[in-house]
ZAMI-113939 format. One line per field, with one value per residue (C-alpha): residue in three letters; x, y, z. Coordinates in Angstrom, 3 decimals, padded with zeros to 6 digits. Example, Ala and Ser with C-alpha at 12.3 -4.5 7.8 and 13.67 -1.06 7.14 Angstrom:
residues 2
drenti <- ALA  SER .
east <- 012.300  013.670 .
north <- -004.500  -001.060 .
up <- 007.800  007.140 .
This chain:
residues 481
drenti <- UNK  UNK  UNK  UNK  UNK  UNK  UNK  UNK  UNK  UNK  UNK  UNK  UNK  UNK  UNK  UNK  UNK  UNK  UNK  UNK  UNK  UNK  UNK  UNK  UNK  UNK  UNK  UNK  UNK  UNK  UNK  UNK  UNK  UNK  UNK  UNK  UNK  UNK  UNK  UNK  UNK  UNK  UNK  UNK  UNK  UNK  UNK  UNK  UNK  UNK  UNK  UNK  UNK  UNK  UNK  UNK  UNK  UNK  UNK  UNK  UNK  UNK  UNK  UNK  UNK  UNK  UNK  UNK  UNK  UNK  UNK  UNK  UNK  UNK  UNK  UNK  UNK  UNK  UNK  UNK  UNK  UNK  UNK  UNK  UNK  UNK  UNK  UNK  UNK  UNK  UNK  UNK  UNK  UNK  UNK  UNK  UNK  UNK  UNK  UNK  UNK  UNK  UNK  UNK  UNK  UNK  UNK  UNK  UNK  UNK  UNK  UNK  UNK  UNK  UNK  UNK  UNK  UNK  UNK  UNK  UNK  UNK  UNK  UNK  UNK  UNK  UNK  UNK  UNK  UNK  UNK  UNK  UNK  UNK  UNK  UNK  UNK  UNK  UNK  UNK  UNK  UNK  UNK  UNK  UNK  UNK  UNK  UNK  UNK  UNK  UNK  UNK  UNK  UNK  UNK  UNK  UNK  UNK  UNK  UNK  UNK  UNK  UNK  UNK  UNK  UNK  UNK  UNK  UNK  UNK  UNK  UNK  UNK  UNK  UNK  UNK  UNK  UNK  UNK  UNK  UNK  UNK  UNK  UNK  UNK  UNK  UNK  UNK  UNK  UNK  UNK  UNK  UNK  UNK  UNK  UNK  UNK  UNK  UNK  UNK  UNK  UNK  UNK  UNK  UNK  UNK  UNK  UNK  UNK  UNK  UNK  UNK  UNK  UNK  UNK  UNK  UNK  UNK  UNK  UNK  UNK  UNK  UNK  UNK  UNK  UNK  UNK  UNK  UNK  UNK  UNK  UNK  UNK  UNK  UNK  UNK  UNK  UNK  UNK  UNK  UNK  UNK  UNK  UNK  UNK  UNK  UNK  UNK  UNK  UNK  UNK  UNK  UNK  UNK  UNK  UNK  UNK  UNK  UNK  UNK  UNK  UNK  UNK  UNK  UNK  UNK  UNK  UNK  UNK  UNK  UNK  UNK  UNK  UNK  UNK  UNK  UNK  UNK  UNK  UNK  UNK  UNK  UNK  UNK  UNK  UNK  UNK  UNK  UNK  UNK  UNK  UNK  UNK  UNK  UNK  UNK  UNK  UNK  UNK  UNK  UNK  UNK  UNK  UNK  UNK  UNK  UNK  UNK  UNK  UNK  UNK  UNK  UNK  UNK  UNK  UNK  UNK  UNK  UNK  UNK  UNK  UNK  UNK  UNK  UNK  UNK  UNK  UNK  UNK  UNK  UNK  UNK  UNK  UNK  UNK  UNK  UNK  UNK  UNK  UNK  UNK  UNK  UNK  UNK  UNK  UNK  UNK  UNK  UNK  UNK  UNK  UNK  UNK  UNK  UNK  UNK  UNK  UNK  UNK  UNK  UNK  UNK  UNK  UNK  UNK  UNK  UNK  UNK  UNK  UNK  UNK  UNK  UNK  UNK  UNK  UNK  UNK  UNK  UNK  UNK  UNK  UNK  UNK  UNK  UNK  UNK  UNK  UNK  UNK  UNK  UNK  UNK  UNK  UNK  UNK  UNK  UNK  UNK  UNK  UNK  UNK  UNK  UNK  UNK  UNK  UNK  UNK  UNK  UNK  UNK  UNK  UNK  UNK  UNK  UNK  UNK  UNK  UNK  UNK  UNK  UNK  UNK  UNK  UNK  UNK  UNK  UNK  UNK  UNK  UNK  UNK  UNK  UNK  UNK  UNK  UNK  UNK  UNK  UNK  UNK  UNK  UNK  UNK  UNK  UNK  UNK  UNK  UNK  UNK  UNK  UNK  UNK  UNK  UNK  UNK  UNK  UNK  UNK  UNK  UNK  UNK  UNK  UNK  UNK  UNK  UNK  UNK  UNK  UNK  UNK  UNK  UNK  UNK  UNK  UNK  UNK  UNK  UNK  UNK  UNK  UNK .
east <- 015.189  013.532  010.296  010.051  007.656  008.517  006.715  008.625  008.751  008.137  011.055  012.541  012.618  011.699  011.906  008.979  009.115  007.634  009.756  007.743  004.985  001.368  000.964  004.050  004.428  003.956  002.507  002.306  006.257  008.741  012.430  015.667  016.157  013.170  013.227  011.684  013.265  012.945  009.899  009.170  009.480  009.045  010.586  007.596  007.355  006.408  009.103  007.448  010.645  011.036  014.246  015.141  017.743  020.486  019.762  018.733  015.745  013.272  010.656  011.078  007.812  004.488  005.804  003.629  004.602  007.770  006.163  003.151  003.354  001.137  000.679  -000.871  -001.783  -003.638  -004.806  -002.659  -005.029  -005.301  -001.013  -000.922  -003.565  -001.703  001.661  000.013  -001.712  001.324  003.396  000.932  000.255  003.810  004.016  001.155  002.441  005.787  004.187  002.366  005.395  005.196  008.078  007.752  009.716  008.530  009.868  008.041  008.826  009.640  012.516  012.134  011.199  011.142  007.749  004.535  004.776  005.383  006.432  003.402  003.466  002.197  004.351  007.049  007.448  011.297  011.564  008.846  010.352  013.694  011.724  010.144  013.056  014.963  012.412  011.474  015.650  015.709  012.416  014.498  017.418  015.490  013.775  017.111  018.371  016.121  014.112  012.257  009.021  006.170  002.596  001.877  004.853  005.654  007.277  005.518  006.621  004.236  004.969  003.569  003.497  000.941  -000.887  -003.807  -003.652  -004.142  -000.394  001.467  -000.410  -000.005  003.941  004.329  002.529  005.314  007.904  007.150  006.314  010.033  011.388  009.239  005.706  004.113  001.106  000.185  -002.420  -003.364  -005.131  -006.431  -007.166  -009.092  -012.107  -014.378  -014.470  -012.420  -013.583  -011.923  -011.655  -008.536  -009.188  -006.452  -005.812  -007.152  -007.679  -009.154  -010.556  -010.977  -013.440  -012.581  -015.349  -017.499  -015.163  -015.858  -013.576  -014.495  -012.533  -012.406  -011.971  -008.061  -007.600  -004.570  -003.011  -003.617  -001.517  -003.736  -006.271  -004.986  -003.971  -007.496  -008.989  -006.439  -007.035  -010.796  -010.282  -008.039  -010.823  -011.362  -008.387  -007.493  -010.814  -009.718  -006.267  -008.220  -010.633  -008.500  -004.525  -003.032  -001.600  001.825  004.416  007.207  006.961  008.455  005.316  003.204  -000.590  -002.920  -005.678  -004.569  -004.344  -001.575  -001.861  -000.414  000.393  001.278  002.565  000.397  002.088  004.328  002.166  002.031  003.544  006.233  007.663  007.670  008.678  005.734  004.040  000.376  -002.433  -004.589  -002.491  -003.470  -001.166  001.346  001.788  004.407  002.082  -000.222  001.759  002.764  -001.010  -001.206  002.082  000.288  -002.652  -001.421  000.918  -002.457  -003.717  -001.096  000.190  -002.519  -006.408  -006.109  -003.324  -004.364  -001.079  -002.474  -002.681  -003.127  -006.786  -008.153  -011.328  -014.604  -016.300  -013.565  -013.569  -017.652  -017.633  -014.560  -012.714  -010.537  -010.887  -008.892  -008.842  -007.273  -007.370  -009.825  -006.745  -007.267  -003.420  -004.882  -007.994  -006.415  -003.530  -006.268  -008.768  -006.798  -006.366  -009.710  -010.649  -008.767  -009.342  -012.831  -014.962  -014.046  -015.215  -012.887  -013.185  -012.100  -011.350  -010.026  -007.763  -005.729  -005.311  -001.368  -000.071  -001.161  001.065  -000.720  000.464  002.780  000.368  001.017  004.485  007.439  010.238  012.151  009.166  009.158  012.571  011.983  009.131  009.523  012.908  013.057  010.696  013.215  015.433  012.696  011.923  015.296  015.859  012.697  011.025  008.604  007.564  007.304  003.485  003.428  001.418  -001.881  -001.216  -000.309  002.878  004.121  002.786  -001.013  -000.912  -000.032  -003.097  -005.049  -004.129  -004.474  -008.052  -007.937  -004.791  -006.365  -008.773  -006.184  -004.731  -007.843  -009.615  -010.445  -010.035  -007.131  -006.665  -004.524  -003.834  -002.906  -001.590  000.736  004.762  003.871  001.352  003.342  005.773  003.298  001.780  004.750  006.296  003.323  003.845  007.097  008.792  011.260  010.516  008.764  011.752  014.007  011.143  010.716  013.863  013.083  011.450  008.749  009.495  006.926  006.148  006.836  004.373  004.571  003.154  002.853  002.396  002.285  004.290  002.351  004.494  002.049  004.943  004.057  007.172  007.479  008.041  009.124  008.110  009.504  007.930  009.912  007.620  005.783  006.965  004.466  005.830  004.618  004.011  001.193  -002.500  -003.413  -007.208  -006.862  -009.161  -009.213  -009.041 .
north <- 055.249  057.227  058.853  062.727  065.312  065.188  063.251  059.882  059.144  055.819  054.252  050.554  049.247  050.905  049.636  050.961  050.444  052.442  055.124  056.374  058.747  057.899  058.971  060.049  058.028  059.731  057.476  060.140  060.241  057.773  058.281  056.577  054.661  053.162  050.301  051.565  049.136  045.976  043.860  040.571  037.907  034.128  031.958  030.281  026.468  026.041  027.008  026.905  025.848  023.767  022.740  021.525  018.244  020.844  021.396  025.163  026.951  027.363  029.524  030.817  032.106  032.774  032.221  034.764  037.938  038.442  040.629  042.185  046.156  047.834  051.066  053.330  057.452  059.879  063.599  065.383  065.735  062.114  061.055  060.802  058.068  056.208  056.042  054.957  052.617  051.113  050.765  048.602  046.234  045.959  044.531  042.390  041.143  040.310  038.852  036.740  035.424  037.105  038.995  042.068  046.225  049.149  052.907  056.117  058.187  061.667  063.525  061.613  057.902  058.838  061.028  061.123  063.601  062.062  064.361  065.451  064.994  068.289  070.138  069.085  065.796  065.880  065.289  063.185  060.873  061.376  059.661  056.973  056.174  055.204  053.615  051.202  050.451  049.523  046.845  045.543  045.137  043.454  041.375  040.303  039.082  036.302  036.946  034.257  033.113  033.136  031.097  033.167  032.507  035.980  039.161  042.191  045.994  048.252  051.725  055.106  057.490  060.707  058.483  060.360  062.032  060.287  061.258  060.251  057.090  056.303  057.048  054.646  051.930  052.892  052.829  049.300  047.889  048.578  046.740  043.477  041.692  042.514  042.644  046.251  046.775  050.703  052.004  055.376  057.322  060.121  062.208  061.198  058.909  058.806  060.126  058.256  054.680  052.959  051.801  048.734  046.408  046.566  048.772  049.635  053.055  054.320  056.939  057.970  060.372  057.224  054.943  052.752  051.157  049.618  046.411  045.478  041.637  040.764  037.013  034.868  037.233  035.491  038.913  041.356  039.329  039.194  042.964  044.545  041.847  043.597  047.289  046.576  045.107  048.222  050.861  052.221  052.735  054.590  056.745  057.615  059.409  061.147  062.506  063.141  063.261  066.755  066.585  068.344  066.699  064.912  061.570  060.262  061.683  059.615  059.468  061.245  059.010  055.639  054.431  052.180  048.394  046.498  042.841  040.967  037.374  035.127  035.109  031.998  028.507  025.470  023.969  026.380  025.071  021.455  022.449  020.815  021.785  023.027  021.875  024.401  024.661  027.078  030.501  029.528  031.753  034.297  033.996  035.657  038.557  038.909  039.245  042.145  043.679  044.340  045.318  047.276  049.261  050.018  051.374  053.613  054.343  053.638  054.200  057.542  059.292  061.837  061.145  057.938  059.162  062.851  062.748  061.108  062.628  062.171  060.855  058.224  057.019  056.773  055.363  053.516  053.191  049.938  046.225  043.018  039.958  036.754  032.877  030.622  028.616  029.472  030.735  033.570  034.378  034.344  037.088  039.202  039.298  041.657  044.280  043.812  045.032  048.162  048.367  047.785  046.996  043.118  042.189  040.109  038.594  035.509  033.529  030.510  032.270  033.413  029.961  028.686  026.173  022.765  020.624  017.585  013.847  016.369  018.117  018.078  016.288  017.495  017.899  015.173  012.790  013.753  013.122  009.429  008.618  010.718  010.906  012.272  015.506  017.543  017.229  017.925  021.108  022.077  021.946  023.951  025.401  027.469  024.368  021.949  020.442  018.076  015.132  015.983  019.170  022.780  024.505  028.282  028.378  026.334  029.152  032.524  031.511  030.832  034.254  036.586  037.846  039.029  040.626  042.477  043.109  044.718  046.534  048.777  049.049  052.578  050.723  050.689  046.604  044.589  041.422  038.730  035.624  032.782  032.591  031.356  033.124  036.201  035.314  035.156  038.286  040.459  040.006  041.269  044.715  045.435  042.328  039.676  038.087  034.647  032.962  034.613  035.025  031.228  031.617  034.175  034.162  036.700  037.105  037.273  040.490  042.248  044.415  045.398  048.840  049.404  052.992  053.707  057.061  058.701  056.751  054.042  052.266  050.393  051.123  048.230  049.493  046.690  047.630  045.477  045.533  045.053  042.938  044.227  045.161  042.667  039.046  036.984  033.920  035.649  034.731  037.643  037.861  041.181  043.306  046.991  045.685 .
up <- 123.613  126.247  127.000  126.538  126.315  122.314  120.276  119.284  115.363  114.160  112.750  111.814  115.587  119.165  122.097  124.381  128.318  131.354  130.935  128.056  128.399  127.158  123.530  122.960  119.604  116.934  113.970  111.323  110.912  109.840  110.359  108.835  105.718  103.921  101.567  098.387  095.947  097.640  097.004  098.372  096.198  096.258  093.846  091.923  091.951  088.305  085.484  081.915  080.037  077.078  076.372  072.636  071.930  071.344  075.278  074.441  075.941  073.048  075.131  078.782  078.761  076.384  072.634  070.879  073.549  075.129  077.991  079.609  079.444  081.869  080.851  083.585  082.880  084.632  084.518  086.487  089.160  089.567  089.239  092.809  092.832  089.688  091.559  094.383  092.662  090.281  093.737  095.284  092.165  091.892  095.474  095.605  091.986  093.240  096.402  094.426  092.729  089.485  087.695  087.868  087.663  087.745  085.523  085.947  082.596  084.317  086.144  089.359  089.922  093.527  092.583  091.352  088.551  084.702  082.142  080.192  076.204  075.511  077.530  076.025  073.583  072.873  076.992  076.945  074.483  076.158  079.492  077.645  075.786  079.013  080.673  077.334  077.603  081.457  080.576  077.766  080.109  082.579  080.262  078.965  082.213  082.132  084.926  087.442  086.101  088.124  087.534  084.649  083.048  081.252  082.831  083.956  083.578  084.996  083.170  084.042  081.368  080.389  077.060  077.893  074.135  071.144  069.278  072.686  072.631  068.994  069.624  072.398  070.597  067.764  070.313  071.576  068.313  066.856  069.994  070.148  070.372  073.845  074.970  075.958  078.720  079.349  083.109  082.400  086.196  085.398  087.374  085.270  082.409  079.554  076.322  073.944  074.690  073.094  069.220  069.842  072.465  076.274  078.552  082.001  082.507  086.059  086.990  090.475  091.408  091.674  092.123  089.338  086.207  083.137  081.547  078.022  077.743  077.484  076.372  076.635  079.893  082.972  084.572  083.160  085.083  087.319  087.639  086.795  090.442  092.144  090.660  092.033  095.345  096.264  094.525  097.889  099.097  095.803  096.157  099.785  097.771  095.765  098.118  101.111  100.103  098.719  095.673  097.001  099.592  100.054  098.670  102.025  104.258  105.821  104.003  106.361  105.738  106.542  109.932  111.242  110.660  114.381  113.943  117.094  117.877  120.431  123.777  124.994  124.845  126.082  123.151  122.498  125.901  124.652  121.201  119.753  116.857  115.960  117.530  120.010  123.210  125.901  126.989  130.240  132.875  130.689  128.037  129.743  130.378  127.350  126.596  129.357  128.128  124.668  126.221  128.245  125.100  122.950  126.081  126.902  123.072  120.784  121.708  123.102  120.084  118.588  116.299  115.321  111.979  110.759  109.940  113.302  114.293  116.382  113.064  112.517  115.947  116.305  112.858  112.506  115.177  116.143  115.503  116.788  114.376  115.758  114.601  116.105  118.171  121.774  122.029  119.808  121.179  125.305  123.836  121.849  125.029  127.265  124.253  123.025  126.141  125.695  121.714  120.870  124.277  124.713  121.123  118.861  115.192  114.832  111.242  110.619  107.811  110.515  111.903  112.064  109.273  109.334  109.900  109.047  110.362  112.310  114.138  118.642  117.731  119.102  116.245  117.935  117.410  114.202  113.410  114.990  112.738  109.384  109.479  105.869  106.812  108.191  105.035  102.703  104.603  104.627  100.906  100.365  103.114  101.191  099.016  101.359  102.258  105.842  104.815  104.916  105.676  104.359  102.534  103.125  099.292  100.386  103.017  100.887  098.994  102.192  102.917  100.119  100.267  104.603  102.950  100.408  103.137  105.447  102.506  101.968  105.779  106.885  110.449  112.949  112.732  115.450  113.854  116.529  115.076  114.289  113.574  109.901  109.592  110.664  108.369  105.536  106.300  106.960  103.618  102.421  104.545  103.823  106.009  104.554  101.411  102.605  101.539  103.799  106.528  106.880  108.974  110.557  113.863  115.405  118.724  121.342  123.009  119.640  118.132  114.221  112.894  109.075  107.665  103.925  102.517  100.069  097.524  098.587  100.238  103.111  106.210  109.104  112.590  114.787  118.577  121.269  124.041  127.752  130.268  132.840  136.554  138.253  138.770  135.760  138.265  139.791  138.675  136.815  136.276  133.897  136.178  134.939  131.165 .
């Protein structure tokens, strides 16, 4: 690609140099195929399965239900926030390992509208009907089992009045025992509170939600944490998203997420692993070549997302998070600079996977004196924990909550971390499923942008950024930064 006066759309992979013109990304539009179906997902370590002397399976997941229905409705006013809403638990479920689908009972699963009961309950039932089929078809295909050990269909369906909710209940009683869960997203709160089973009712003009008490469903749990760690992000819908658009636009009121890679180390030269190695000459560079892209593309766009304004960028405005490893910290510097006047966060979340009795060893020392690590990890990447040290799984968990962080900021984050790490949380935007991303490398000098559609689907943007004119070898001392 090449710099113009037109703006340049986001899309799966750019590749920026000098020959493009400052701000001429534009971050509020995504071209070329999306991904809407896929949805990372990591094969659980634990299988509940009992298996009889016959050798048959006599329960591949909680005897008493054979699923977990989420059942989410809305006023119409408020179905842009409940498909927003059911896309994101269904990623962060699946993320988390759980089994899980989605079915929107309308015209369109690619939209936000459901068909309403009282409009018309023949095509209502017609849309139900289908979707209660597909859930039986995928729970028939004996789906993966994650830690809860029971499937998950998240359904969205008008049950707002009491005959369409006493007809669904009818529906999936005549089909099997599961264990229904309703959201209700309304303005204000709901009337009539259900007379059976749980609920969650979500008042948006607070935000607030009430919970009734849901025993034996480690999902629905699981689901109503989740529903109130990402409250303000669904409040910001409601308040600043129009109810009409393509489903395919970018949301207005979400600024990009950037995720970058430290630059080349000390350690990635010798191929050893962990410890807190300092940047080499390249490395620093790279750190100036990112700089030196928020500087040109990022902190002064006006097409950093459609609702940028003075207030945002007095009150808001940018932050840069990094590890507390000193390859981190040396990369973020330079674009700190730029960002957010010089001032970083650091966490030790962020920090790379430990690698335990491994850690500072090259992998050829390691194959000398643990000789059997290298096939372990190779059978199961994802499972496998370095003595005294950390898993892809120990670190998913590690990560989840400055995810669910991320997920919600009003902030424009850059994100400067690890290759695991990276790993980890890319398949959480949109990237690889961690399986697959385990081999997968993240380059340095690569930059990642996630934008959500209004969908609630998160789209990657992989950047790749060429170096800089000036010799590497020389001793830069970042002056001007």
């Amino acid at each position: 690609m090449h710099g113009s006066a037109a703006m340049i759309p986001l899309q799966s992979s750019i590749s920026v140099d000098d020959s493009f013109l400052e701000n001429s990304i534009d971050f509020c539009r995504f071209e070329g195929a999306g991904n809407p179906s896929k949805g990372p997902v990591l094969t659980p370590p634990l299988q509940l399965k009992v298996v009889n002397e016959a050798g048959i399976s006599t329960n591949d997941w909680n005897s008493s239900t054979s699923a977990v229905f989420l059942v989410v409705s809305s006023s119409p006013r408020c179905g842009l926030v409940a498909r927003f809403f059911c896309t994101r638990l269904l990623r962060y479920l699946r993320w988390c390992g759980e089994s899980a689908v989605f079915f929107l009972a309308g015209p369109n699963e690619r939209d936000i509208e459901v068909q309403r009961f009282e409009d018309d309950v023949g095509a209502w039932e017609k849309y139900v009907e289908s979707c209660l089929e597909k859930s039986l078809l995928y729970l028939a295909s004996n789906p993966c089992l994650g830690f809860s050990a029971i499937p998950v269909v998240i359904l969205q369906t008008d049950c707002e009045s009491v005959d369409a909710y006493d007809r669904l209940h009818g529906m999936l009683d005549s089909r099997g025992n599961f264990l229904v869960r309703h959201i209700w997203f309304d303005e204000d709160w709901k009337e009539r509170a259900s007379p059976k089973g749980g609920y969650i009712n979500v008042c948006l003009k607070q935000p607030a939600l009430r919970v009734t008490r849901s025993q034996w469903s480690i999902v629905c749990s699981r689901a109503a944490g989740y529903l109130n760690s990402c409250l303000p992000a669904l409040h910001r819908v409601y308040l600043d998203e129009p109810l009409v658009g393509s489903p395919e636009e970018t949301l207005k009121s979400f600024s990009p997420l950037f995720f970058t890679r430290h630059g080349q180390s000390e350690y990635n030269l010798q191929d050893r692993l962990g410890g807190d190695p300092d940047l080499t000459i390249l490395g620093r560079d790279d750190a100036l070549t990112i700089a030196e892209f928020f500087k040109r593309q990022v902190v002064g766009n006006s097409r950093l997302f459609a609702l940028r304004n003075a207030v945002w960028d007095k009150e808001e405005g940018f932050e840069v998070w990094c590890s507390q490893l000193k390859r981190t910290r040396r990369t973020a510097e330079p674009s700190a600079r730029v960002l957010t006047r010089g001032e970083l966060k650091t966490f030790k979340t962020l920090n790379e996977i430990h690698a335990g009795v491994c850690e500072d060893m090259t992998n050829e020392e390691i194959k000398a004196l643990y000789p059997p690590i290298s096939s372990f990890r190779h059978t199961d990447k994802v499972g496998f924990r370095y003595p005294n040290g950390e898993s892809y799984q120990d670190l998913m968990r590690r990560l989840e909550p400055i995810l669910l962080d991320l997920d919600v900021t009003r902030k424009c984050v850059l994100v400067v971390a690890h290759q695991a790490v990276l790993r980890t949380v890319l398949s959480f935007f949109d990237g690889p499923a961690v399986e697959e991303a385990v081999h997968t490398p993240c380059p340095h000098r690569s930059v990642w942008c996630c934008t959500y559609n209004r969908l609630g689907e998160p789209r990657l943007t992989t950047i790749t950024l060429k170096p800089r004119k000036k010799n590497p070898e020389e001793d830069y001392e970042c002056s001007g930064w």
